[in-house]
N, C-alpha and C positions, 0 to 999 in steps of 0.2 A: 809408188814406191814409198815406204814406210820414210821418214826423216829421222834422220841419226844424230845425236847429242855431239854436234861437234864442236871444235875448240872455234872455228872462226863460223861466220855467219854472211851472208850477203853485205856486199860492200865494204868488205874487213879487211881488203887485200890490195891493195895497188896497182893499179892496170898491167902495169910492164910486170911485176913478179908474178899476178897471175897467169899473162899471158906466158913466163918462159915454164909456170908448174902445168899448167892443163896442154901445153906445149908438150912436151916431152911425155906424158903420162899417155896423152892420145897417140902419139907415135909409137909409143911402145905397144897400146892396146893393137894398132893396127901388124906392129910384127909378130907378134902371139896369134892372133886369130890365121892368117898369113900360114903362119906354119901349121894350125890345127885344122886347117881348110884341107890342103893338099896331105896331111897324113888320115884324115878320117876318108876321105876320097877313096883312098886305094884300101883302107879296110872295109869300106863299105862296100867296094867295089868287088873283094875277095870274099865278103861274108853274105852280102845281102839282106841284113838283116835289118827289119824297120827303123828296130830304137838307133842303131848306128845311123841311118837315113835322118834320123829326128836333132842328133846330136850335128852332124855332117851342116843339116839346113838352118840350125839355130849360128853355127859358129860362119857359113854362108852369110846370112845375113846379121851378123857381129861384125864382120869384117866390112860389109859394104855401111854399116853403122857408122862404125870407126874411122871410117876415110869419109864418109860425111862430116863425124864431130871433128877429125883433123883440122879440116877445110874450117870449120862452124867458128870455133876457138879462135882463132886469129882473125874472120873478120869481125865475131861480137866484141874485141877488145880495141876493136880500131879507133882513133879519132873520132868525137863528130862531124861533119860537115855542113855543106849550107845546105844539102839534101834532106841529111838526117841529123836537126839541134843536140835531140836528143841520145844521140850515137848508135852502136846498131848492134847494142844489148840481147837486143829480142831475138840476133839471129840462134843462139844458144837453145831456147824453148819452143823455137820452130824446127831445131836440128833434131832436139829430144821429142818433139811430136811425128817427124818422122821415123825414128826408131822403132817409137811405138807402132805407128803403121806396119811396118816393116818387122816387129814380132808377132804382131797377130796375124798378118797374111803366112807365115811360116808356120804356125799357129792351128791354123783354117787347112794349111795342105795337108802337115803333117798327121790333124785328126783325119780326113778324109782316107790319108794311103793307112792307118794302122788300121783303118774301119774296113778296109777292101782286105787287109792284109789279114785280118779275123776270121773274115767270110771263108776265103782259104789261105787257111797258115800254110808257111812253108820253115821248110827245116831252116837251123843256121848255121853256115859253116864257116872255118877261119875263126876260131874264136881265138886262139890264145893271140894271131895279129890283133885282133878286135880289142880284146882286153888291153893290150899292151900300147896301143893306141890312146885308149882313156885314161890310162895312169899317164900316159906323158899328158892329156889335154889336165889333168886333176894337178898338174905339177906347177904348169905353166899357169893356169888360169890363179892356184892360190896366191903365187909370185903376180900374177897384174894388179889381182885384188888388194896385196897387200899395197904397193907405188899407188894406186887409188884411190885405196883408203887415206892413205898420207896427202895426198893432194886435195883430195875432200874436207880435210881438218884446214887446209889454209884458203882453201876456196870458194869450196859450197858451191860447184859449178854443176850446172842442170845436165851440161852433155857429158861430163866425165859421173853423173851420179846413174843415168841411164846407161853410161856404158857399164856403171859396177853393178847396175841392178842386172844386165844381160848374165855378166861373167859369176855372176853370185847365184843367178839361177844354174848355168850349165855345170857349178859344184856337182850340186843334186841330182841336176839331169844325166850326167857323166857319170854319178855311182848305179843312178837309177837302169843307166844304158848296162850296166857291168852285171847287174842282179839278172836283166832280159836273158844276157850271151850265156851268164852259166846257166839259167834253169833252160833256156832251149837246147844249147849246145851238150848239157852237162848232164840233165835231167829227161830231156827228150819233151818237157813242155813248152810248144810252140806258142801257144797258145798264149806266152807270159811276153812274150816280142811286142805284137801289136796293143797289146793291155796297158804294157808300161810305156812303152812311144806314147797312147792317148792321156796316161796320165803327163807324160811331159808336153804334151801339147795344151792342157788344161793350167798349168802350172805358167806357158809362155802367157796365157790368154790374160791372164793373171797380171802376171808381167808388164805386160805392153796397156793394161790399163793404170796401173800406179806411175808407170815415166808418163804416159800421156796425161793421168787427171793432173800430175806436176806440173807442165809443161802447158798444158790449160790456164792454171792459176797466174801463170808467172806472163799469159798472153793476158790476160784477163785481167791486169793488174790488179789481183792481189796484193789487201794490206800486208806488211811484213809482220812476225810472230807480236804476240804483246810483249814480250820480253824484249824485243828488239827497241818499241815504240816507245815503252817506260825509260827504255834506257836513253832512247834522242830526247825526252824531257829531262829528263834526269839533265843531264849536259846543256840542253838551252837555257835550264834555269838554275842552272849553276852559278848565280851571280847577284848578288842583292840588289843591281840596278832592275833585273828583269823581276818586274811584279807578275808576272804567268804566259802562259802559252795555250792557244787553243787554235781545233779545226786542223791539228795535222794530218796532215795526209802524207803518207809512203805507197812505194812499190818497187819492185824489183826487176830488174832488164837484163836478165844474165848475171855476168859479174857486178853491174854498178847497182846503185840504190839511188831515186829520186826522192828527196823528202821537201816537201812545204810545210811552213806553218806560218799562223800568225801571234805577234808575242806584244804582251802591254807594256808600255811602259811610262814613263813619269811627260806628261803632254807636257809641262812648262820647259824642257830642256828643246835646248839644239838641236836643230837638223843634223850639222855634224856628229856631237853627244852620241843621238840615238842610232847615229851610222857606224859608230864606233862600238856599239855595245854590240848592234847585230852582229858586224864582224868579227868578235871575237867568240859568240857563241856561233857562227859559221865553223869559227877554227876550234874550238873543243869537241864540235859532232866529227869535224872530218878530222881528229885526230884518233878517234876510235872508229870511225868509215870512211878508210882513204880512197875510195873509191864510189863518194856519194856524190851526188848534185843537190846542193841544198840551198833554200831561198826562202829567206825570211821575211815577212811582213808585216813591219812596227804599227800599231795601234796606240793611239795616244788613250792611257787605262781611266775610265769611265767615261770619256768623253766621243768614243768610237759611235759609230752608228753602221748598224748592221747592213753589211756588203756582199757583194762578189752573187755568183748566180747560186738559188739558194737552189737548185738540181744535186748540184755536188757536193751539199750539205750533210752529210751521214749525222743520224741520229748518234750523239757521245755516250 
């Protein structure tokens, strides 16, 4: 899924507020799908027609999506434990790696039935319920996208981003199901049912690989943006006592951010001194990432001698 220029960024957001925004926005996603489940059902069920099958199976599996990311959100924002130090961040980009799963196998069927459904077309009937069906899903899905959207600007959350990339495709796929009903039902070209189903199956394929390669990166710890990176230096060395900073390393665990680095500073001061400088550039990062884990490692500057396992040493 493409990344969108938004106002907050991983780790900009506070545990508890983002847990009550992706809260509330995945419970709404779950009552939308909910209802577009059970109304494309019975127009599918009266028309028979592929693309309505296509639409029916995408919003199928949205709905067993969204009661996954339900679930996902409240326990990635939980506590650490003595189980998991590092808290259980990640369950976010395993929630959104199964979406992905779960739109390409809808994906795989749905190409399959419009390929069988080509071989022999069949008429489509019940269109004005069929139509009338997708203007209420085109209704509902712009109203989830928009709460979404809004929650994505304070969040940046992987499973409510995979549930906007579902609900932003079924836009398209929802106009695309409307152009099928009238050229079969309207025009008498059957032939245009299974055509445009295989395009919206082409279109999920699509789909479920952008939430997945996300959802990859963010298992896969993934640096965070350089823009991100410039900015946690920018703030470490925000202070004339810190002579520079190198070897950072970030990554991203859902909502939180973990960041390391090591920072020089003047060898002839205090142990206290130097404990006192880290901590304050601890609290200038997590005043703009209140939801980082951050840990800084003083270097006495020119007098350091090169440490730590150099595996994890990235080329600067």
């Amino acid at each position: 899924m493409p990344h969108d220029a938004l106002d907050a960024g991983p780790g900009r957001v506070a545990p508890a507020k983002a847990r009550r925004i992706t809260g509330t926005v995945t419970a709404l996603s779950v009552t939308v799908a909910s209802i577009l489940v059970v109304a494309k059902i019975v127009a599918w069920w009266m028309s028979g027609s592929v693309a309505m099958l296509a639409s029916l199976a995408d919003s199928g599996l949205d709905l067993a999506a969204s009661l996954f990311a339900f679930m996902a959100v409240r326990y990635a924002v939980s506590p650490a434990d003595q189980e998991h130090r590092y808290g259980h961040g990640k369950a976010e980009a395993m929630a959104s790696l199964v979406q992905a799963m779960l739109v390409a196998l809808s994906a795989g069927l749905l190409m399959r039935e419009a390929i069988v459904r080509f071989l022999e077309p069949q008429p489509v009937t019940a269109s004005t319920l069929a139509i009338s069906v997708m203007v209420l899903s085109i209704v509902l899905t712009l109203g989830l996208v928009w709460a979404q959207s809004r929650a994505l600007k304070k969040t940046e959350s992987l499973v409510v981003s995979g549930d906007r990339a579902h609900y932003m495709s079924d836009l398209g796929a929802n106009a695309a199901v409307i152009a099928a009903l009238v050229l079969s039902a309207g025009f008498g070209i059957n032939s245009a049912d299974p055509i445009i189903g295989a395009g919206i199956a082409l279109w999920l394929f699509w789909t479920a690989f952008e939430v997945g390669k996300a959802a990859y990166e963010n298992l896969m710890d993934a640096e965070l943006p350089d823009a991100d990176r410039r900015k946690i230096i920018e703030l470490a060395e925000n202070d004339p006592k810190v002579l520079g900073v190198h070897q950072l390393r970030t990554r991203a665990s859902g909502p939180f951010i973990h960041i390391q680095m090591h920072m020089d500073l003047d060898p002839d001061q205090s142990l206290t001194d130097a404990h006192d400088i880290v901590v304050a550039a601890e609290n200038r990062v997590l005043a703009e990432f209140p939801a980082a884990d951050v840990l800084i490692h003083p270097d006495p500057h020119g007098r350091a001698e090169p440490h730590g396992n150099r595996y994890f040493r990235a080329e600067e």
